[in-house]
C-alpha positions in Angstrom: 129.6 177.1 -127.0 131.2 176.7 -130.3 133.1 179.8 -132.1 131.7 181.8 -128.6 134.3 182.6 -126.4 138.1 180.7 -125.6 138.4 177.6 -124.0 140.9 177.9 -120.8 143.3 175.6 -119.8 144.6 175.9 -115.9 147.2 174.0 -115.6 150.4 174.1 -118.2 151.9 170.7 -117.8 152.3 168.4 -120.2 148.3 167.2 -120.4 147.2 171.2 -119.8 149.6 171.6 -123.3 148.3 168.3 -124.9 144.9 169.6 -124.1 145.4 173.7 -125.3 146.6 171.9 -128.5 143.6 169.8 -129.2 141.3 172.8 -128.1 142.7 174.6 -130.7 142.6 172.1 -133.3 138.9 172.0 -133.1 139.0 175.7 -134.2 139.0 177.5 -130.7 140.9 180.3 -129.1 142.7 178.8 -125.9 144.0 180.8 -122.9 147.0 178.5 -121.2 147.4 179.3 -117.6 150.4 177.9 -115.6 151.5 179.8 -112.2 155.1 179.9 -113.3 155.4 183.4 -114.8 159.3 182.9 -116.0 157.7 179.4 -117.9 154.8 180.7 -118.9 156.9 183.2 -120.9 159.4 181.2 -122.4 156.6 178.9 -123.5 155.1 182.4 -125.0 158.3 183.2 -126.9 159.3 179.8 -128.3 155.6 178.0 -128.4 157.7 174.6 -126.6 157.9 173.3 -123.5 160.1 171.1 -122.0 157.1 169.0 -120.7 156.7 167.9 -124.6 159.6 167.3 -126.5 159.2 168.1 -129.9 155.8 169.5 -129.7 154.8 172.9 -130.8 152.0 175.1 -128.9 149.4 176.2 -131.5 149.2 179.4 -132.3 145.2 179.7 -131.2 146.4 179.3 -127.8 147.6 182.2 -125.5 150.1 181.2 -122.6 150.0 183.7 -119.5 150.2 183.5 -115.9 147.6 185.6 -115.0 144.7 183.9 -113.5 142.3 187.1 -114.5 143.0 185.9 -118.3 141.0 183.2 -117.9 137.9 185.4 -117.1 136.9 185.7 -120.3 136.9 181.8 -121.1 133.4 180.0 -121.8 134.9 177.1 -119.9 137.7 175.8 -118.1 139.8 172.9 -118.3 141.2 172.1 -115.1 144.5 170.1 -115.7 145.9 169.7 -112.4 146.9 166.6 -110.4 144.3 165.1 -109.0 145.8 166.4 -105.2 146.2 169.7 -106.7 142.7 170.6 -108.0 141.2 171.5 -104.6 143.9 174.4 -104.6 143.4 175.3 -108.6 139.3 175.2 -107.6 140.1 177.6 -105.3 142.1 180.1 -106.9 139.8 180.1 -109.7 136.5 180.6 -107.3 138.3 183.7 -106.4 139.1 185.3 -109.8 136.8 187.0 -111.9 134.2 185.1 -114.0 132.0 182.0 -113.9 132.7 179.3 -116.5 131.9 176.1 -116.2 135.0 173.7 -115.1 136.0 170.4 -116.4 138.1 168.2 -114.0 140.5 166.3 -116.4 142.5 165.0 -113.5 142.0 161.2 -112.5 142.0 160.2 -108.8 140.5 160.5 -105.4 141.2 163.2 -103.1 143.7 161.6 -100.7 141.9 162.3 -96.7 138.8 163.8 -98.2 138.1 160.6 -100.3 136.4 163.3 -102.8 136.2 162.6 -106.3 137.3 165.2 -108.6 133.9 167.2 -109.2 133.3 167.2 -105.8 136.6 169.0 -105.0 135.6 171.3 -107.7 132.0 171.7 -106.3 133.3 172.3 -103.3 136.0 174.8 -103.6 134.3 176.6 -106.5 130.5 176.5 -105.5 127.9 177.8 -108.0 130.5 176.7 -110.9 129.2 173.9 -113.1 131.3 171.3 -113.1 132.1 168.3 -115.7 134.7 165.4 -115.9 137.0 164.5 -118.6 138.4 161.2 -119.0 139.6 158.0 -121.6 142.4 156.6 -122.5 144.7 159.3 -124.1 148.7 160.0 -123.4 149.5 163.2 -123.6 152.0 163.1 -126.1 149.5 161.7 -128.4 146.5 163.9 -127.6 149.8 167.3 -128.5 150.4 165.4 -131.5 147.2 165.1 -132.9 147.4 161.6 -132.9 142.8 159.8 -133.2 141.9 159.6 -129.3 138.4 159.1 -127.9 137.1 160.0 -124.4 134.2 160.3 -122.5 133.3 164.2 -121.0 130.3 163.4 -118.4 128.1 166.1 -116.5 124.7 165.9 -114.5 123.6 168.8 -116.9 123.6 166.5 -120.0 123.6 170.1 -122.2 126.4 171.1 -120.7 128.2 167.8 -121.9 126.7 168.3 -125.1 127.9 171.5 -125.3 131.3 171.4 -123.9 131.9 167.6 -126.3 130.8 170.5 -129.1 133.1 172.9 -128.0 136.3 170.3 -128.2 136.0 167.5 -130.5 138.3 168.3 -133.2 139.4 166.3 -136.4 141.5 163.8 -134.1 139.9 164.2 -131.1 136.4 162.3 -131.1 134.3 163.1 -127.8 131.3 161.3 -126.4 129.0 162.6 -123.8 127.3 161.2 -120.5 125.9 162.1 -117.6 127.1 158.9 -115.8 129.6 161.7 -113.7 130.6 159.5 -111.2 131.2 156.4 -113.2 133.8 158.2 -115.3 135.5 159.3 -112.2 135.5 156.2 -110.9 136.9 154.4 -114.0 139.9 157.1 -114.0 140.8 156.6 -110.3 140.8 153.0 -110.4 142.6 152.3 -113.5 145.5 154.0 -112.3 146.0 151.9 -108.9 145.2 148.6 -111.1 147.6 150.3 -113.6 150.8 150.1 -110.9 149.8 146.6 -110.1 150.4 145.2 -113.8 153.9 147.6 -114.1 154.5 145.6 -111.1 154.1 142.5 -112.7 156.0 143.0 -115.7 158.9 144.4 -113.5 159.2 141.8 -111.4 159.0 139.3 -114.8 155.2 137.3 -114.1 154.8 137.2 -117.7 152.4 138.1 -120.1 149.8 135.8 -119.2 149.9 137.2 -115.8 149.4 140.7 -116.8 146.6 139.8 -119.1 144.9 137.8 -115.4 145.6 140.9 -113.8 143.8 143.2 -116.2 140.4 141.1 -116.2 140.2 140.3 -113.0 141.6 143.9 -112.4 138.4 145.0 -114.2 136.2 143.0 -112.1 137.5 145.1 -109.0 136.8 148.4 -111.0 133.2 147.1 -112.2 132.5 145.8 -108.4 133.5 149.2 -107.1 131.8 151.5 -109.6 128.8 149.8 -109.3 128.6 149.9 -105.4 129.0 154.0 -106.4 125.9 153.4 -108.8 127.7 153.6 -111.7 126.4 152.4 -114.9 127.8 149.3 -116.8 127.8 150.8 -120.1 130.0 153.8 -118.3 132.4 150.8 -116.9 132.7 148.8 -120.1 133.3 152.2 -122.6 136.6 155.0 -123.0 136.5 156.1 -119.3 136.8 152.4 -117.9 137.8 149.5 -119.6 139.4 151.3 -122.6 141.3 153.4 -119.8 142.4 150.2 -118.2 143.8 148.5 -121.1 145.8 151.8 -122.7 147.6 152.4 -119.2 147.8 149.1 -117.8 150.3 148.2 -120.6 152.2 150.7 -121.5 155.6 152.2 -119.9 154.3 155.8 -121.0 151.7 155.2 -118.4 153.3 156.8 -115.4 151.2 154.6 -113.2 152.7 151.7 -115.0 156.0 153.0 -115.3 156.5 153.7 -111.3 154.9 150.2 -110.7 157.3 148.1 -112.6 159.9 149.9 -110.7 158.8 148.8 -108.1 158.8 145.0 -109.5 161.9 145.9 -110.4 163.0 146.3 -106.7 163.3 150.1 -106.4 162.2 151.7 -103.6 158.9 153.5 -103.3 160.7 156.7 -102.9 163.5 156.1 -105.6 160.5 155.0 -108.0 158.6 158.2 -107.0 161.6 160.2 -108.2 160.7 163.4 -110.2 156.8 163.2 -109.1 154.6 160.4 -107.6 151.9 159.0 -110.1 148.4 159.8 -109.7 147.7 156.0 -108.5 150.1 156.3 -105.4 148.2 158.8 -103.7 145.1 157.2 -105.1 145.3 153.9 -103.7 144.8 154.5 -100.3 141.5 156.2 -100.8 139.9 153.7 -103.3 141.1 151.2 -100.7 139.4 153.0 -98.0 136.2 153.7 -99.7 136.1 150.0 -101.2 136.1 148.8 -97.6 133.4 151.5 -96.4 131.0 149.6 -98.4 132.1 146.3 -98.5 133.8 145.9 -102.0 136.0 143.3 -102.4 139.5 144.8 -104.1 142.2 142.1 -103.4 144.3 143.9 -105.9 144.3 147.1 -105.3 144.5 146.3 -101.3 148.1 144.9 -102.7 148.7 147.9 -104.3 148.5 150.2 -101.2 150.3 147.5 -99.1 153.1 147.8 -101.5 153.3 151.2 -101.2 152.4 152.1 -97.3 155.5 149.0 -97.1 153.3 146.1 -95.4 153.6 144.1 -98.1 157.2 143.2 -101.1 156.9 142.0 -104.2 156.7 138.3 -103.1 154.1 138.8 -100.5 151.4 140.6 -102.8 151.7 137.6 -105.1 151.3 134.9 -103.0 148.3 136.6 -101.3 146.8 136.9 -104.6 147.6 133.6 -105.5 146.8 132.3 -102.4 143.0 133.2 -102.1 140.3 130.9 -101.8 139.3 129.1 -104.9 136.2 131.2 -106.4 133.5 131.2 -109.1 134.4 133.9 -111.7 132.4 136.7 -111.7 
């Protein structure tokens, strides 16, 4: 896939831009696709967006706002929100061509309880599809800044081919086929992630964030392997090197709305300017974690916190106030 044809980006936020930017710095031609045609050209003319500050668009990469541009792409990066993809999917089953698309959303379809190649699969049947996931900000991945992630397919040449495709000189990919425990590891870490913002906001300490990550971890490792996820997949980029990047770190939106919320803002006030991924998230892992008997005390504080059952107060003393328990 390599040097063949362009790699396209649908989606031309600020992760569809820190992607096009690392596609081209691994030597590829990128097509940029965002539905606002008025943005898409200003982002044309003066290679910025106002998504990232300070960062300049490569010149490899072609921004546009016509969905039959992407045609000619050997793959697609699909860098939508997670409850956005089934409509992307969609779109892009009805244009011309049939490239392979990578999910690089993290989350759970909220009603559905899909995970993110599924709503691809779904909407886009016959397509291959892929996942993209680790821990990588945006603003780093634009800058060129050294990331690692995980790209996972059941069609381990395709993973090959598509890690060939984008690893650049700052951007070091490893393949798997373990699909659905990088998925998993990217939904998760993003409900756990509001939980320790939560913490810090509400001033626990950092001895209680550091709790919350492990035993946040052991939630994530209980529910991926109900899922048949593999350890190694849980303990690598995509799930405990996720976890640790965006459970402390304000530029982790999931952290940043959750220590709002610790804070004492409201759900809606936090949410201001776009909910995280993990809000609409939560419900779903909580739902699916008690469809097969997984035991997610934090997460099910989470979603209390945010379907307002539970305050600040109440989600720790229910964590503090569990049984006493071997640690596992």
């Amino acid at each position: 896939m390599r040097g063949a044809n362009p790699i396209g980006v649908a989606g031309a936020g600020a992760w569809g831009i820190a992607l096009a930017n690392a596609a081209a710095a691994a030597g590829r031609g990128v097509v940029l696709w965002g539905r606002d045609d008025t943005r898409m050209r200003v982002i044309a003319e003066t290679r910025r967006s106002d998504r990232l500050p300070g960062v300049v668009l490569a010149h490899a990469v072609q921004a546009t706002s016509d969905l039959d541009d992407l045609a000619r792409c050997g793959a697609i990066l699909v860098a939508t929100p997670a409850q956005s993809s089934r409509e992307m999917a969609t779109r892009l089953a009805e244009a011309p061509g049939s490239a392979p698309l990578v999910s690089c959303a993290k989350g759970i379809e909220r009603g559905t309880h899909a995970f993110m190649t599924e709503v691809l699969r779904q909407a886009a049947p016959g397509r291959p599809t892929a996942i993209l996931s680790g821990p990588s900000f945006a603003a780093d991945v634009a800058a060129g800044l050294p990331t690692a992630v995980t790209l996972a397919s059941a069609d381990e040449g395709l993973a090959r081919a598509l890690c060939d495709a984008l690893r650049g000189p700052n951007l070091r990919l490893y393949h798997s086929t373990d699909v659905r425990g990088v998925e998993i590891g990217g939904a998760a870490k993003n409900v756990l992630a509001i939980a320790c913002g939560v913490a810090v906001g509400y001033g626990l300490g950092a001895s209680a964030t550091a709790a919350l990550i492990a035993r946040g971890f052991a939630e994530l490792r209980r529910f991926g392997e109900a899922f048949g996820a593999r350890g190694s997949t849980l303990m690598g980029l995509s799930g405990l090197g996720d976890l640790v990047l965006t459970c402390s770190s304000p530029q982790s939106r999931n952290f940043a709305f959750g220590q709002a919320l610790g804070r004492g803002v409201s759900v809606a006030e936090a949410g201001k300017g776009g909910l995280a991924e993990g809000v609409f998230t939560a419900l779903a892992l909580v739902e699916l974690a008690r469809e097969r008997g997984v035991d997610m005390p934090i997460a099910n504080c989470v979603e209390g916190l945010i379907e307002g059952s539970l305050d600040v107060a109440g989600a720790v003393g229910a964590l503090l106030g569990r049984p006493p328990k071997g640690e596992e």
